[in-house]
ROVO-18053 format. One record per residue: residue in three letters; chain; x, y, z of N, C-alpha, C in turn; residue number from 0. Coordinates in Angstrom, 2 decimals. Example, Ala and Ser with C-alpha at 12.3 -4.5 7.8 and 13.67 -1.06 7.14 Angstrom:
2
ATOM rest kette  n_east n_north    n_up ca_east ca_north   ca_up  c_east c_north    c_up  nr
ATOM  ALA     A   13.19   -5.69    7.80   12.30    -4.50    7.80   13.20   -3.30    7.80   0
ATOM  SER     A   12.85   -2.25    7.08   13.67    -1.06    7.14   12.90    0.03    7.87   1
//
This chain:
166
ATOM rest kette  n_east n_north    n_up ca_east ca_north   ca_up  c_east c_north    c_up  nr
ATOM  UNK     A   -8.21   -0.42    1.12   -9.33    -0.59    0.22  -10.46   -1.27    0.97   0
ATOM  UNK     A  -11.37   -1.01    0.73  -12.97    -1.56    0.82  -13.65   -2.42    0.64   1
ATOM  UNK     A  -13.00   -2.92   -0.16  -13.64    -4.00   -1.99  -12.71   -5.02   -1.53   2
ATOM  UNK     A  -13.12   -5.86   -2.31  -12.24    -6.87   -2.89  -10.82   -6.46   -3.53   3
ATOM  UNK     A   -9.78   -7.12   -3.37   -8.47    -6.99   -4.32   -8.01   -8.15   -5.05   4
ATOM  UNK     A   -7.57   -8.59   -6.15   -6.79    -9.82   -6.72   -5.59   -8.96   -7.09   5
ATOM  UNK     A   -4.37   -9.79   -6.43   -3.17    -9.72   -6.79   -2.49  -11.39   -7.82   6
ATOM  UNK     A   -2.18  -10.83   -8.49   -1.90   -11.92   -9.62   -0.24  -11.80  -10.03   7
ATOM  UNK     A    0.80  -13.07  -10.11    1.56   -12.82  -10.11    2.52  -14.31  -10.68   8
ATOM  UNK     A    3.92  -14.38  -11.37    4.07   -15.25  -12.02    4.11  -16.41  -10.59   9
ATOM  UNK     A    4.29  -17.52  -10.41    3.94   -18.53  -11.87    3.04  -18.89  -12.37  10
ATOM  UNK     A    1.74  -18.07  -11.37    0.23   -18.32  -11.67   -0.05  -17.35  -12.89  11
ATOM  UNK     A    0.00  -16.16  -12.59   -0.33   -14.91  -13.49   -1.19  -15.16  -14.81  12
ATOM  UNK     A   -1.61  -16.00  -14.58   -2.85   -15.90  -15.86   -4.06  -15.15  -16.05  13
ATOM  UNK     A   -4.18  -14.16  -15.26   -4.89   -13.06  -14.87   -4.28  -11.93  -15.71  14
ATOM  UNK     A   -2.99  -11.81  -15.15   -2.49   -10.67  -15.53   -1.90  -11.22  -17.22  15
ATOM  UNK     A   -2.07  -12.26  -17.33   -1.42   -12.70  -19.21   -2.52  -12.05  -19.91  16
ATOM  UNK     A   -3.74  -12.44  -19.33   -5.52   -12.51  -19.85   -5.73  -10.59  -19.90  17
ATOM  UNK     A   -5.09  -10.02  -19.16   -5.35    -8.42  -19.26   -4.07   -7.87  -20.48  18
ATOM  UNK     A   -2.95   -8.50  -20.14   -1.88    -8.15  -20.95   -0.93   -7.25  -20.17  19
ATOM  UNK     A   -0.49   -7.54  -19.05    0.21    -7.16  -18.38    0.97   -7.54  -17.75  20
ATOM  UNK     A    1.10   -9.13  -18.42    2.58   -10.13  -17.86    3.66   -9.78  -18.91  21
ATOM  UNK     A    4.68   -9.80  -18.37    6.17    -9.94  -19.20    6.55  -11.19  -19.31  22
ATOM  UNK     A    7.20  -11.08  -20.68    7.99   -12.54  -21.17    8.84  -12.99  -19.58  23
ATOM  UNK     A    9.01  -12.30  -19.28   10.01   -12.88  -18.33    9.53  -13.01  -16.81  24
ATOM  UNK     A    8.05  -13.38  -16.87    7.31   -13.25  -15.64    7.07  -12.53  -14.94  25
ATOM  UNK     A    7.27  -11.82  -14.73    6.91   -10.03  -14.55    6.01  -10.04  -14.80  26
ATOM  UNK     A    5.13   -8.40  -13.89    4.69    -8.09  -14.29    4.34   -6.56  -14.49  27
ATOM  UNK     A    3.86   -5.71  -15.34    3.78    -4.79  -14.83    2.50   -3.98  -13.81  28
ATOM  UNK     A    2.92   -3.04  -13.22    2.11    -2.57  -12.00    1.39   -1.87  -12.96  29
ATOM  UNK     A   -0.02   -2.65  -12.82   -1.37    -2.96  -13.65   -2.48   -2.61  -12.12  30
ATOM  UNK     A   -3.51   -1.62  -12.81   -4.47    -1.78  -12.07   -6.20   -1.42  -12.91  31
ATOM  UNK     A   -6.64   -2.64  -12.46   -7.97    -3.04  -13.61   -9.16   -2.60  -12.59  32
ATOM  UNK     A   -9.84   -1.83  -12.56  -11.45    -1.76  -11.70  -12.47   -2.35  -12.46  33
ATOM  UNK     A  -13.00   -3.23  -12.23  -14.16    -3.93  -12.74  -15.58   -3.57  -11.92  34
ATOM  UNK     A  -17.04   -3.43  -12.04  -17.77    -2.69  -11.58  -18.37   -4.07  -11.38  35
ATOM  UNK     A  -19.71   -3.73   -9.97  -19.92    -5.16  -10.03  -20.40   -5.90  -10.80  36
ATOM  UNK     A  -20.55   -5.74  -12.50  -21.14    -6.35  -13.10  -20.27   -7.43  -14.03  37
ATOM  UNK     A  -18.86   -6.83  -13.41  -17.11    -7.58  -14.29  -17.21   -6.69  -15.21  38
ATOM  UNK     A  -17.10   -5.59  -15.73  -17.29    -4.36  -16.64  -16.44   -3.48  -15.74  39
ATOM  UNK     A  -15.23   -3.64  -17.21  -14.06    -3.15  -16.72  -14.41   -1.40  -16.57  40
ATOM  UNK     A  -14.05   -0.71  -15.73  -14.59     0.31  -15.80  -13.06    1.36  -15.48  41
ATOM  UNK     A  -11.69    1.14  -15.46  -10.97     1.95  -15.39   -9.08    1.13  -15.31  42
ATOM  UNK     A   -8.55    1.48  -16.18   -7.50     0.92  -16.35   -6.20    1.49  -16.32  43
ATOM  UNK     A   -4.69    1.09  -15.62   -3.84     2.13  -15.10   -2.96    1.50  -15.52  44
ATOM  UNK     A   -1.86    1.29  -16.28   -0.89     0.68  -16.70    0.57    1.14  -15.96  45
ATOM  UNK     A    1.57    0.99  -15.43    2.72     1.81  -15.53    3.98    1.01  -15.24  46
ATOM  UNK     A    4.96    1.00  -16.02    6.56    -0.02  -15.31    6.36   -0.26  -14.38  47
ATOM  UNK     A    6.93   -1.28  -14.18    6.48    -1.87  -12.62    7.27   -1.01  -11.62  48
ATOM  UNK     A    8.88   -0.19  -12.40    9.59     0.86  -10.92    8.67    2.10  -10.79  49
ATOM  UNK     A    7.76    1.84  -11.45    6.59     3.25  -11.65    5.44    3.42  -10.49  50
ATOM  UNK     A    5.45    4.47   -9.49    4.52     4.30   -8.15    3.39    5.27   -8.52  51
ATOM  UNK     A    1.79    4.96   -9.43    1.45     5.23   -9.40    0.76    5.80   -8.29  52
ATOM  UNK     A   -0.17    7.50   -8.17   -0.79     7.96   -7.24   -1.38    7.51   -6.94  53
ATOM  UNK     A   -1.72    6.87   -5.52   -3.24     6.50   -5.09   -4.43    7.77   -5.02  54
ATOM  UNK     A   -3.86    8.73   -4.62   -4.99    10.20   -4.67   -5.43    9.38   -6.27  55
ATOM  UNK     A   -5.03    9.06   -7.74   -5.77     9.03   -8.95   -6.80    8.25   -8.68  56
ATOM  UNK     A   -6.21    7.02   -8.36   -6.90     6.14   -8.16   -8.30    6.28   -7.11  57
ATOM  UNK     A   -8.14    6.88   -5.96   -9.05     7.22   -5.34  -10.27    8.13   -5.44  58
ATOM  UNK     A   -9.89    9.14   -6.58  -11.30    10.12   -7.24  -11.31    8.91   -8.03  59
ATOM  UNK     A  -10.64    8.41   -8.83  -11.92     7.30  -10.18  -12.52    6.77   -9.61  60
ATOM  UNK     A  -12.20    5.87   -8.29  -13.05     5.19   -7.30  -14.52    6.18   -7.08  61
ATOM  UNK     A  -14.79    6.88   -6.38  -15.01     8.07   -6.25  -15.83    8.62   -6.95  62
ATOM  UNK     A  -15.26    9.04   -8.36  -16.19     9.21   -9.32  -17.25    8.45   -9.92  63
ATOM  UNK     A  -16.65    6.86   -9.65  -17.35     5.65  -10.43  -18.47    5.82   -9.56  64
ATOM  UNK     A  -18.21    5.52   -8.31  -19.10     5.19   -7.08  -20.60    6.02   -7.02  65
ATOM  UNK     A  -20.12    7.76   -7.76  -21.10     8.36   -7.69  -22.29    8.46   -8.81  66
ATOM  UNK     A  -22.05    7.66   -9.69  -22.59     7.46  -10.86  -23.24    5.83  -11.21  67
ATOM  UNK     A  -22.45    5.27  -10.36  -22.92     3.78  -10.28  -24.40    2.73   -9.19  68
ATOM  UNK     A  -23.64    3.81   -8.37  -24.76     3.47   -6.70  -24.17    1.80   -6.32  69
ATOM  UNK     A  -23.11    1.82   -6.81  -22.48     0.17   -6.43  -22.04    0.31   -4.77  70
ATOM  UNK     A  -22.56   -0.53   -4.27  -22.91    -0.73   -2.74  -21.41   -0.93   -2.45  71
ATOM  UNK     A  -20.29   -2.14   -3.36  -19.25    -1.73   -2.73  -17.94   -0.99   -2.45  72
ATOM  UNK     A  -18.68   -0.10   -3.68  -17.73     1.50   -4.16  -18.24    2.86   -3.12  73
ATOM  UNK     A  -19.49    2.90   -3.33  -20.55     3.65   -3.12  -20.69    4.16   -1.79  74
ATOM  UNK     A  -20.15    3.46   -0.89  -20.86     3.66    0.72  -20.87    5.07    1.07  75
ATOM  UNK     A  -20.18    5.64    0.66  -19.09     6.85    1.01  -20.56    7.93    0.77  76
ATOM  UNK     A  -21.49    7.55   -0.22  -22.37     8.38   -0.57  -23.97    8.04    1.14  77
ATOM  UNK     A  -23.77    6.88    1.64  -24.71     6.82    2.39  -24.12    7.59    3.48  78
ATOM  UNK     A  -25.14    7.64    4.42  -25.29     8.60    5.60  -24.30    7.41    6.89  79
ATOM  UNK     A  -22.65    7.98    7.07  -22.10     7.47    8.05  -22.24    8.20    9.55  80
ATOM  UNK     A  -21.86    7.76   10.64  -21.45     8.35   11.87  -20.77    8.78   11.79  81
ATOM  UNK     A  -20.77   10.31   12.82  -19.24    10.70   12.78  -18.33    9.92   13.20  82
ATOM  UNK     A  -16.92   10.29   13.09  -16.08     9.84   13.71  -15.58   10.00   15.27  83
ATOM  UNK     A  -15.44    8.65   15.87  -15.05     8.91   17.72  -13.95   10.28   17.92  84
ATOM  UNK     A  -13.75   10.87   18.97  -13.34    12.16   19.41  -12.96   11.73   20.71  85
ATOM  UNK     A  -11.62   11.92   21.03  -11.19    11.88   23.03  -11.14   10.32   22.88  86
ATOM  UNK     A   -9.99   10.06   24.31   -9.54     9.30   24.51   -8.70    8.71   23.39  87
ATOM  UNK     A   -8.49    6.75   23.24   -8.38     6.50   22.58   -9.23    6.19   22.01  88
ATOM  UNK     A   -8.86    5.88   20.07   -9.42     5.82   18.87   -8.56    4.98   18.23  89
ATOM  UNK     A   -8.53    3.47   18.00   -7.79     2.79   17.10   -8.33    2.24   16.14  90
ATOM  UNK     A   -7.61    3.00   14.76   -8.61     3.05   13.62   -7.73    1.34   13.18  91
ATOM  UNK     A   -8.91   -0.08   12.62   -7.80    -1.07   12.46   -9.18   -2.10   11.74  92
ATOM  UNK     A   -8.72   -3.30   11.75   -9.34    -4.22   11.03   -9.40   -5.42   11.90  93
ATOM  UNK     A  -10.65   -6.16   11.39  -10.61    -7.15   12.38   -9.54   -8.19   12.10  94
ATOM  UNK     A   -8.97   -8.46   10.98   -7.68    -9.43   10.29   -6.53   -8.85   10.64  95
ATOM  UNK     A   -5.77   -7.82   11.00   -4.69    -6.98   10.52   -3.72   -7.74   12.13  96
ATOM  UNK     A   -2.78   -8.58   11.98   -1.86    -8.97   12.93   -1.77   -7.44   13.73  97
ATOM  UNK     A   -1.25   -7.00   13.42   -0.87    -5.70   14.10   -1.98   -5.40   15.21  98
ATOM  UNK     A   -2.94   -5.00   14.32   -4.75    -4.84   15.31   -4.45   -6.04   16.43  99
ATOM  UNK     A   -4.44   -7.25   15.90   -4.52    -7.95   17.22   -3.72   -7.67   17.95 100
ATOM  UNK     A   -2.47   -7.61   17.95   -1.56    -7.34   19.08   -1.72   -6.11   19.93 101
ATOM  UNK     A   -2.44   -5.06   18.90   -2.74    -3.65   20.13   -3.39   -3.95   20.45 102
ATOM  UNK     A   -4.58   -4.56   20.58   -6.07    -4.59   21.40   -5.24   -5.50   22.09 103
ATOM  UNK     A   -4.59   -6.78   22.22   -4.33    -7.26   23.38   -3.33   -6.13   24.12 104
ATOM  UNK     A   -2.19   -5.61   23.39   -1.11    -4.21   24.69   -2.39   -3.70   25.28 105
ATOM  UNK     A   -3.32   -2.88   24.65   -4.26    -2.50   24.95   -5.23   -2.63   26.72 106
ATOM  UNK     A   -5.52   -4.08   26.09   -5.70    -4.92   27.43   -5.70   -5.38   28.37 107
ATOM  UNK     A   -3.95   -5.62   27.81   -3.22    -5.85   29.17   -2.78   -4.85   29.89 108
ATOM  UNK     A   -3.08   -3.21   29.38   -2.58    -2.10   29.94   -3.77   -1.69   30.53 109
ATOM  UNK     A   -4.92   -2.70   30.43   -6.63    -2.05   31.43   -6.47   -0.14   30.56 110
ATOM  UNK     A   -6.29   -0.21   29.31   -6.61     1.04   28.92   -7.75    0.90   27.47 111
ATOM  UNK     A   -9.10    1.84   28.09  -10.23     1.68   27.20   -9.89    2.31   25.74 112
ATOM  UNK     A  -10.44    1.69   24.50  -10.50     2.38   22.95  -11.68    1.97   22.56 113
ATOM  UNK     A  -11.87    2.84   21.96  -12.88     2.91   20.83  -12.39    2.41   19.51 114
ATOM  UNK     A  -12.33    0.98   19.02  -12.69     0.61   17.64  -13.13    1.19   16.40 115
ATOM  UNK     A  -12.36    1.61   15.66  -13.17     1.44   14.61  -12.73    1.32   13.02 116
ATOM  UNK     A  -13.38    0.45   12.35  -13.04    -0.81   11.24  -12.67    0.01   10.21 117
ATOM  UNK     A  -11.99    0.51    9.34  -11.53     0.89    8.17  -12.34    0.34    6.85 118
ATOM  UNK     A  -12.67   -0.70    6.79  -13.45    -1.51    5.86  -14.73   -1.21    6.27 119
ATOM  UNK     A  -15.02   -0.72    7.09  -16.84    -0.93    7.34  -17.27    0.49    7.06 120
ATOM  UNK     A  -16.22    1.36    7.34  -16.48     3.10    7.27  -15.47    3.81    6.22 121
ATOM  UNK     A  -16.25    4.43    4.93  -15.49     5.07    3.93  -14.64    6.09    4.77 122
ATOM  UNK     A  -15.85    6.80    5.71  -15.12     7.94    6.12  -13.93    7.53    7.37 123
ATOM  UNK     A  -13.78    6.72    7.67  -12.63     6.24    8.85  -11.61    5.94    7.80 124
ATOM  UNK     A  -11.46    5.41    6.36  -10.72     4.66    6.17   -9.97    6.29    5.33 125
ATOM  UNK     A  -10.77    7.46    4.85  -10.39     8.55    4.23   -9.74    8.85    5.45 126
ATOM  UNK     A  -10.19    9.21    6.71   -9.24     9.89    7.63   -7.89    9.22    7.72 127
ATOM  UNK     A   -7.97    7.75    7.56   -6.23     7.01    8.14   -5.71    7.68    7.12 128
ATOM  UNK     A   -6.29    7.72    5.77   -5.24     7.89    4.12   -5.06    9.33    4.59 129
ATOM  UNK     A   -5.57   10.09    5.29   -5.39    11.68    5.24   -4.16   11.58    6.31 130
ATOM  UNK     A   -4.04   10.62    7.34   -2.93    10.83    8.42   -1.39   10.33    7.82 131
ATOM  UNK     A   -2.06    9.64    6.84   -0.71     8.35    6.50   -0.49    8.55    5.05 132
ATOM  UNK     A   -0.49    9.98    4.33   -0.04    10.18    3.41   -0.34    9.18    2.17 133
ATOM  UNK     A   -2.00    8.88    2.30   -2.49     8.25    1.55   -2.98    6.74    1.20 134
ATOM  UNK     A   -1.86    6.11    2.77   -1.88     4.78    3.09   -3.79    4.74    3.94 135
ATOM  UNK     A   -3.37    3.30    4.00   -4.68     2.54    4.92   -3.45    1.80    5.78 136
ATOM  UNK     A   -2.87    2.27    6.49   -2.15     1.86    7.69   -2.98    1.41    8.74 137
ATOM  UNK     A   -2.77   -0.03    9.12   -3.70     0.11   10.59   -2.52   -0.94   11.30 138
ATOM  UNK     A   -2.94   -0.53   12.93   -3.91     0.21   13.75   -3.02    1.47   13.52 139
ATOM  UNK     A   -4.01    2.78   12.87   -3.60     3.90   13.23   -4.66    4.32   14.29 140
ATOM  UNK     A   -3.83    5.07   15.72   -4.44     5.79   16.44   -4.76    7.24   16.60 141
ATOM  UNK     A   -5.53    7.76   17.15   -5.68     8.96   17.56   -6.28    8.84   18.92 142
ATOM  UNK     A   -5.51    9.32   19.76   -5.21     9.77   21.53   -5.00   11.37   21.67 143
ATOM  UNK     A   -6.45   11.30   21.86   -6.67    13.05   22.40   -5.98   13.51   21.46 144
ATOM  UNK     A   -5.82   13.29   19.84   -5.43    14.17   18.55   -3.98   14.12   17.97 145
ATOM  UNK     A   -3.30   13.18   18.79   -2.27    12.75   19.03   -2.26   11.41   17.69 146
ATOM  UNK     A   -1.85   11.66   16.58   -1.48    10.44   15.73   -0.84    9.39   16.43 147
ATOM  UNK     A   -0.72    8.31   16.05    0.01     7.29   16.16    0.35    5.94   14.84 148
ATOM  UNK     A    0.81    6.21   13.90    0.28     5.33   13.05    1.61    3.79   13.09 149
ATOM  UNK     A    0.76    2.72   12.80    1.04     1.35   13.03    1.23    1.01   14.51 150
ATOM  UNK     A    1.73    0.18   14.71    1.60    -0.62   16.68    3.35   -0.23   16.70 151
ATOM  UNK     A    2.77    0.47   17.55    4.46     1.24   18.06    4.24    1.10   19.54 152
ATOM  UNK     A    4.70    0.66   20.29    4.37     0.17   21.38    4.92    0.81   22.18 153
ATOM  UNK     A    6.23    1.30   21.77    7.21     2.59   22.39    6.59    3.49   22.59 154
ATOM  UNK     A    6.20    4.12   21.63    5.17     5.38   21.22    4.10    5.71   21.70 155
ATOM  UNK     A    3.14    4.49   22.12    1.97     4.46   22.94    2.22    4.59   23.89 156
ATOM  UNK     A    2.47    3.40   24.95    3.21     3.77   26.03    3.72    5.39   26.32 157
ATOM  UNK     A    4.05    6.07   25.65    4.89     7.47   25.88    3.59    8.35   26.25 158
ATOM  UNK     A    2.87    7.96   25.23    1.75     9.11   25.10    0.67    8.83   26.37 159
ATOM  UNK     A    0.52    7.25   25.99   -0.59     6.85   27.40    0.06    6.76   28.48 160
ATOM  UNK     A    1.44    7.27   28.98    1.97     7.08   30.04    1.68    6.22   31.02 161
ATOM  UNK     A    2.14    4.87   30.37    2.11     3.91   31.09    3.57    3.20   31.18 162
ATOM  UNK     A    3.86    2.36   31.72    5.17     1.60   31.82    5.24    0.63   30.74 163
ATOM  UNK     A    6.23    0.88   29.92    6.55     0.35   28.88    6.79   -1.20   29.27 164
ATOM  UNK     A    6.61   -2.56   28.47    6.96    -3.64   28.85    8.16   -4.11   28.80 165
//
């Protein structure tokens, strides 16, 4: 995701009491509320919590909202991005994501060049990871000369960048 997230959960869950989606028994169920930036609830998903709602749903309402709203942090997807990097490496990742740090340092210490680029900063980078990863925002996912790689597989890199494994 792009945006902001609140995850709410017992023993705090007064979030999720205040929507109606805590259980007597602290639980809760897998609730998902979109509020627009104005706190105007704008789309609501209820389901048992053993229930795995689609993210594809979730991602056209996003989507749809975005195109009707012009909300800057739904919306981006509608401004004019760069394409996406091509050749060599490409590690699609975040500047927070443990994982990210540890490849850019393998990375490093293997004197092998990538191209960056942020999932959060680019709608369209963060649609390509969900298109590789079956809908996830997995990072660091790579692409090496077209070659997937998704999460820090260090085995895996190594294989492809033929270098000596550590």
């Amino acid at each position: 995701m792009t945006f902001p997230l609140l995850s709410d959960f017992w023993p705090h869950g007064e979030v999720a009491q205040k929507y109606g989606a805590l259980r007597s028994d602290g639980t809760c169920e897998r609730a998902i509320f979109v509020l627009d930036q104005d706190g105007v609830i704008r789309y609501i998903d209820i389901h048992d919590i053993d229930d795995q709602p689609s993210n594809a749903v979730l991602f056209r309402e996003l989507e749809r909202m975005a195109a009707g709203s012009g909300s800057p942090a739904v919306g981006r997807e509608h401004e004019e991005e760069p394409e996406l990097p091509h050749g060599g490496v490409v590690m699609y990742c975040t500047r927070w994501c443990p994982d990210c740090k540890k490849a850019r340092a393998w990375l490093k210490a293997h004197n092998i060049p990538c191209v960056e680029v942020d999932v959060e900063s680019s709608i369209r980078a963060a649609k390509q990871v969900r298109q590789w990863t079956n809908g996830f925002e997995t990072t660091p996912t790579f692409d090496i000369d077209g070659t997937i790689i998704v999460d820090f597989d260090e085995k895996r890199l190594a294989e492809v960048l033929q270098v000596k494994s550590d």
